[in-house]
Each structure stands twice: as structure tokens, then as C-alpha cells.
N, C-alpha and C positions, 0 to 999 in steps of 0.2 A: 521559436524555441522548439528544439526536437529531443528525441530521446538520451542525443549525444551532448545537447549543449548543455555543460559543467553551468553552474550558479550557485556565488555564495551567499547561499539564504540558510538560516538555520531554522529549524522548524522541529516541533513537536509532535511524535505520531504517538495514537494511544486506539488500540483493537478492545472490543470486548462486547459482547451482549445488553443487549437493551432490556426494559421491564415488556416489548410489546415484541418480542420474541423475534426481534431483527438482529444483524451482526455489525455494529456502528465502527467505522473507520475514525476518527477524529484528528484533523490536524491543524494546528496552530503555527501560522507564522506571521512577525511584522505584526500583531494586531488583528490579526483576520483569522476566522476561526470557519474550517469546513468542515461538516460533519456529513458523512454520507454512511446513509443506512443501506443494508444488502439483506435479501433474505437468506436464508442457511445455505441452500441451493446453490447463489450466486456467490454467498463467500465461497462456498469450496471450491468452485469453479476459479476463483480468484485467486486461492492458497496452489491451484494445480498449477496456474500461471506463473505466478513466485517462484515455485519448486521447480520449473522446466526452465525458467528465466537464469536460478541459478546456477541451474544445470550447465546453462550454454554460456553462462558468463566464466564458470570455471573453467570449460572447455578452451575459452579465448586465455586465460590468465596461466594456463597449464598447472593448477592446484588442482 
């Protein structure tokens, strides 16, 4: 499975800070639950990726 291949999964995402001063991704789908911690550093690095991602996907979509 690649970045392109479409899948009908539905899944739950939920962003937000932790009490140990990490930035917790959490997704739930099917029963399975992944929580991946980042530090500040790496979330924004991760928000700059998003941001350029949807940059170049508008590009493609002409919006």
C-alpha cells in the first residue's frame, strides 16, 4: 500500500498535548488504537509537512 492506494477504512484522529509535555497524534481504527508521541520540535516539523503537502495537493486539484 502506497501513498496513492485509496482504502475504505474509517478511522478516528485526535491531536493534542500530553501531561509529559509531548504532542500525542492518536488514531483509532477497526479496534486498534495508535498513539504516537512527538516532541514540540517534531510536531511542527510534521505541521510544516501538512502545510506543504496541502499546498501541492491544491496545486494538483487547481483550488
Amino acid at each position: 500500500m502506497g501513498i496513492n492506494s485509496e482504502r475504505d477504512i474509517e478511522a478516528n484522529m485526535q491531536i493534542g498535548p500530553t501531561d509529559q509535555g509531548m504532542v500525542r497524534i492518536f488514531i483509532e481504527a477497526d479496534g486498534l488504537e495508535i498513539p504516537m508521541d512527538f516532541d514540540p520540535e517534531e510536531a511542527e516539523e510534521i505541521a510544516d509537512e501538512l502545510r506543504a503537502a496541502a499546498q501541492a495537493a491544491r496545486a494538483v486539484s487547481g483550488s
